[in-house]
N, C-alpha and C positions, 0 to 999 in steps of 0.2 A: 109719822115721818118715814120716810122711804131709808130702807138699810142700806148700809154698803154689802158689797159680796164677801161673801166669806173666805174669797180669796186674799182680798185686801183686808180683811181683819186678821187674816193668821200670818199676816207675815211680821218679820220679826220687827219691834221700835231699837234701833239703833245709836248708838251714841253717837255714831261721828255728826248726823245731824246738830246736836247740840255744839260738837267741836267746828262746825264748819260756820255758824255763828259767831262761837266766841272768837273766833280767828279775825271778824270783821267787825263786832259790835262793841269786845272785852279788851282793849289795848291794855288794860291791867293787868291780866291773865298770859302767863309766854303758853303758847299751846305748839307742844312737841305731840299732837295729832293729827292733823289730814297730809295725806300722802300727797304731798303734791310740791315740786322745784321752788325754791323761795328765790331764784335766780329770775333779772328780767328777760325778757324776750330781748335774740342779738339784733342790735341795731341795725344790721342789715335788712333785715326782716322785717323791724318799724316801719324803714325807710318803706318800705317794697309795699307795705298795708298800706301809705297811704295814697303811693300810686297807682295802685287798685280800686282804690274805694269810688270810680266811676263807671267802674266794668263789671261790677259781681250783682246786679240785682237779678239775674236770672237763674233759675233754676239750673243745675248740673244734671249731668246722666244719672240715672238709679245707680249706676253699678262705680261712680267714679269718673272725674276727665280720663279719656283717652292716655295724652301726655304724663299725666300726674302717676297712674297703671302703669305706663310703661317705665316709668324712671323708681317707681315702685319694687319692678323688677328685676331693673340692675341689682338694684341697693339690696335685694335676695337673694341674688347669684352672688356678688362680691361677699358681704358681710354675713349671708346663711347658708350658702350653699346649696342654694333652692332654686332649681333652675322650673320655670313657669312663663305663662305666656299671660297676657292681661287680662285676658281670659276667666284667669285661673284667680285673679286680683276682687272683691268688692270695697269699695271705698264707704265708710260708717262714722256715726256720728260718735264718734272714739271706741275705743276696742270693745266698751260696754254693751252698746246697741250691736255691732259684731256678735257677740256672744249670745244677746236676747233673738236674734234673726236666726243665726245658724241652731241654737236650741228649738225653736218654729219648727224650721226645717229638717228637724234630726230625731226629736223625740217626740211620741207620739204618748198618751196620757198613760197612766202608771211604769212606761219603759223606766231602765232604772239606768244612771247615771253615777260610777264612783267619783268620789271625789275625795280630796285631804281633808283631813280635821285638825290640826288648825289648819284656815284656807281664808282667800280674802272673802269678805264678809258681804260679795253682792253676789257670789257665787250660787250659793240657796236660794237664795230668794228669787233668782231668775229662773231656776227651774220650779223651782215651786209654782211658778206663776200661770206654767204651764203642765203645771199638776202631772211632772214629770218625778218617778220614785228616785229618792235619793240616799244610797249607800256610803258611807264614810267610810275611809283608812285612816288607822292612828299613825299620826307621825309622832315619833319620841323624842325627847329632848336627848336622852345618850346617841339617839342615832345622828343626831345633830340636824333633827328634821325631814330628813331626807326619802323620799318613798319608798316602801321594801317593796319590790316584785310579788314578792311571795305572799304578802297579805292581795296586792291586787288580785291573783289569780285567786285564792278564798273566796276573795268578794263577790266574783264573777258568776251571775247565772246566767247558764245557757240560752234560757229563754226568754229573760227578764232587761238584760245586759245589750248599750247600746251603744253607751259612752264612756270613756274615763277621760276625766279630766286631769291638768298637770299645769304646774305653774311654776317655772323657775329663768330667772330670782323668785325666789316664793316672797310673797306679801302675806304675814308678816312676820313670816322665821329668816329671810336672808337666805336662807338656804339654795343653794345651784347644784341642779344634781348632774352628776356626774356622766361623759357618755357610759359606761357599761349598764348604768344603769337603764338609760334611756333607751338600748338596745334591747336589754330585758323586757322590757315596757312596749316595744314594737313589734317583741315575738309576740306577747302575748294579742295585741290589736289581729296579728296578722290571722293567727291562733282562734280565736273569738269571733271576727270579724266586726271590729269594733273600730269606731270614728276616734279618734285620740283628739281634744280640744285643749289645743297647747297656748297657753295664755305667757307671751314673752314681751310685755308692758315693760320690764326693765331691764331687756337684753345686754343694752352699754353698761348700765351699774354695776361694775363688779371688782373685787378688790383681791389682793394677794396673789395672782396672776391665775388666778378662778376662769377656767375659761366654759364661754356660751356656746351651746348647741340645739340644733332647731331639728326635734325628731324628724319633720317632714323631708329634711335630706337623707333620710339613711335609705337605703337601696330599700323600694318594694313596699314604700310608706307614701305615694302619690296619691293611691283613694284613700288613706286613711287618716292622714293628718290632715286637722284643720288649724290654722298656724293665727292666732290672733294679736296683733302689733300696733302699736299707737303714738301719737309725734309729741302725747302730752307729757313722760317724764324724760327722753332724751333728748327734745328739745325746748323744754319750757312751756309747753303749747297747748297745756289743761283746758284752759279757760275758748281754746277753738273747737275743741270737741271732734276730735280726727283722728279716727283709725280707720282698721282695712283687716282684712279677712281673707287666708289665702287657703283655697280645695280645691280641691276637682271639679271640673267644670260642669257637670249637674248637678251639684251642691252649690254651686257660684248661680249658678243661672235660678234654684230657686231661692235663694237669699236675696239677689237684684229684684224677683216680683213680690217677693217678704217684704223688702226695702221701700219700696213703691207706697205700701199699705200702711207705713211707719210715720218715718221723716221725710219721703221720696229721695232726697238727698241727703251727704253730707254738704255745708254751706261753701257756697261756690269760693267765695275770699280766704275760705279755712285749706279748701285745697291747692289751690295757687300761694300762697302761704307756703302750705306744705309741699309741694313742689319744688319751691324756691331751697326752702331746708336742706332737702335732701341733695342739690348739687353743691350743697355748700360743705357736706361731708360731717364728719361727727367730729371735729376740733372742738367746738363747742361743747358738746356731749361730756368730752375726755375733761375740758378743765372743768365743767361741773364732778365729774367724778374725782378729780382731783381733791377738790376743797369736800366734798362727802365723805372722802376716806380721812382726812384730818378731822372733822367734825366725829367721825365713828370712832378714831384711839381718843377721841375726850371723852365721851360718851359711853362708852361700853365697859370700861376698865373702873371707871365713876361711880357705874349704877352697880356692880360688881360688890366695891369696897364696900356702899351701902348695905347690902346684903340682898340687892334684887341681882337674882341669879341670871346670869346673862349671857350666851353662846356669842363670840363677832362672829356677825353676820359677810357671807362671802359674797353677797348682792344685794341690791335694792336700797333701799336707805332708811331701815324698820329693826332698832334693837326689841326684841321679842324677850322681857324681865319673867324671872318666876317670881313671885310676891307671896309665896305663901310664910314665909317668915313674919308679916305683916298681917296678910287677912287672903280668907279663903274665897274672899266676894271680890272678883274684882269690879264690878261697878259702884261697890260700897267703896273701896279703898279709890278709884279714881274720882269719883261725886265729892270724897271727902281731900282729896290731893287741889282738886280745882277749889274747893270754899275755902281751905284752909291754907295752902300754901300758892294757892294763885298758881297751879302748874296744871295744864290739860293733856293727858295721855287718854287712849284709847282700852277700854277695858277688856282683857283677852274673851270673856265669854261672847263679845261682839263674833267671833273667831269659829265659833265651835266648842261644844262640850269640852273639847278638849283643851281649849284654850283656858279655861278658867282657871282663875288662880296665877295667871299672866297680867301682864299690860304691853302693849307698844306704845313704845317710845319713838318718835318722827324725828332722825339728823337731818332732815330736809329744813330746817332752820337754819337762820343765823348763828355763828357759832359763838358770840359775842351774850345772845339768847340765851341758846345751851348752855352757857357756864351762868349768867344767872339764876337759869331756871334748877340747876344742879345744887345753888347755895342755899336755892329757897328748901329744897327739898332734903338735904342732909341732917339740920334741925329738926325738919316736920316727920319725917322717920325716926330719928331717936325717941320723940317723941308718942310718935304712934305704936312704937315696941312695947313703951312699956305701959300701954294703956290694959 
């Protein structure tokens, strides 16, 4: 029998696979695991799919519609302060392929790429795929997750050193880092000469008056930030598969003949879709972060009392627990949370070395869920204490 590559045998088996079944096959099981709006698509937008669905069987541009680009870049100037021309815009089959293109484009085989530890967990393996080296920075729970400058620059070799990565809201600490820090973070790119790949998936998410900044506006960060954004959590829109990618325009221009060699497009009805979205403004956005932040004081204060140590999170919709009062394994404690208590979380070493001994827990659920999934699990903890 003919082998698979050894690429694909070394990447990592993942749980959320298993949680992104039980979500559709286990209606018995509440699963507080895949990151993803449990809110429907606004009616408006129904409406608008299905007077579409006689004009999208054609292919789109590699790079994105025109229209879709330019209303793209309002929405960057207004809400990030990223002034860019359409140019500057690639349009992806959500911020994921975004990230798997401009990686293509950026890293060439052993360059090394920093990245967080804990981090979302498709972060690795897309550099991996391109058997690009990858460097971790710890982030600490006293720091409250947050990137230190100072280990970046550490990490940083001269000759080795291509990328660093950053992601905030962080998936799955919550974590929004601050500007001074982010300004720390663009001496050092400038410093270095280094691409920054800024993953802002949950820029609307944020709570306690936590506010978002998008490195690519800070003066003299145009060739270095590459700004990755997606319509799947602030507007409901996962299942369209639609983000975009915003550089410099010869990083744009080889990510559009990257794009070509891919999916050629993102799907023509996902961006007219998302077109539509974006004049409709983020109202939407705001009352889904509404009901997150009530679903986050049930949640967080909950897993707390249990004894999973638990930071509130300032963005995204991901309580990140410490379990080691329980078990030092966490895909032992979550394998044995789903058999035993019918409750699906996500196991932190999915995360990173550094994650282990964590779990995330998803308020992207019903919060009617959340409190029963909380009753099942109060019992099954006591329980599991004194095993």
């Amino acid at each position: 029998m003919v082998e698979l590559s050894e690429r694909e045998q070394e990447l990592p088996d993942l749980e959320i696979d298993k949680l992104l079944e039980i979500a559709v096959e286990h209606p018995e099981i509440i699963s507080l695991g895949p990151g993803e709006p449990d809110f429907e698509l606004h009616p408006s937008l129904v409406a608008h799919t299905k007077r579409l669905a006689h004009k999208v069987n054609h292919y789109a541009p590699p790079g994105g519609f025109k229209e879709l680009r330019e209303e793209i870049c309002k929405k960057l100037k207004k809400g990030n302060k990223i002034k860019v021309s359409p140019d500057n815009v690639v349009v992806t089959c959500g911020s994921q392929e975004a990230l798997m293109l401009a990686t293509a484009c950026c890293l060439d085989v052993s360059e090394q790429i920093i990245l967080p530890d804990p981090g979302f967990m498709g972060f690795l393996p897309t550099f991996e795929l391109f058997n690009a080296n990858p460097r971790f920075v710890e982030l600490k729970e006293e720091d409250d997750y947050a990137v230190n400058p100072d280990a970046v620059k550490k990490a940083v070799n001269r000759k080795k050193t291509k990328v660093l990565l950053i992601n905030s809201p962080a998936n799955p600490t919550g974590n929004v880092l601050s500007k001074k820090i982010l300004e720390e973070l663009a001496d050092i790119a400038v410093e270095h000469d280094l691409y920054i790949f800024s993953d802002e998936a949950y820029e609307h998410i944020l709570y306690d008056g936590a506010k978002h900044y998008s490195i690519a506006s800070f003066n003299g960060m145009e060739d270095y930030a590459v700004t990755f954004q997606t319509f799947s959590k602030s507007y409901a829109m996962c299942g369209h598969r639609l983000g975009y990618v915003v550089c410099n325009e010869d990083l744009a221009e080889a990510i559009k003949k990257t794009h070509i060699l891919s999916t050629i497009c993102a799907p023509s009805i996902s961006q007219l879709i998302g077109l539509k979205a974006l004049k409709m403004g983020d109202r939407h956005a705001k009352q889904m972060v509404k009901e997150y932040d009530r679903r986050r004081n049930l949640i967080v204060p909950a897993l707390n009392e249990m004894g999973i140590s638990c930071p509130m999170p300032k963005g995204a919709f991901y309580a990140f627990g410490n379990i080691r009062q329980f078990d030092d394994n966490s895909k032992r404690f979550c394998n044995k949370m789903i058999k035993e208590a019918k409750v699906a979380a996500v196991p932190g070493i999915d995360f990173g070395t550094v994650g282990e001994g964590h779990a995330r827990f998803s308020f992207a659920t019903d919060y009617k869920l959340i409190q029963k999934a909380l009753k099942r699990m109060e019992p099954w903890l006591k329980k599991y204490r004194k095993r």
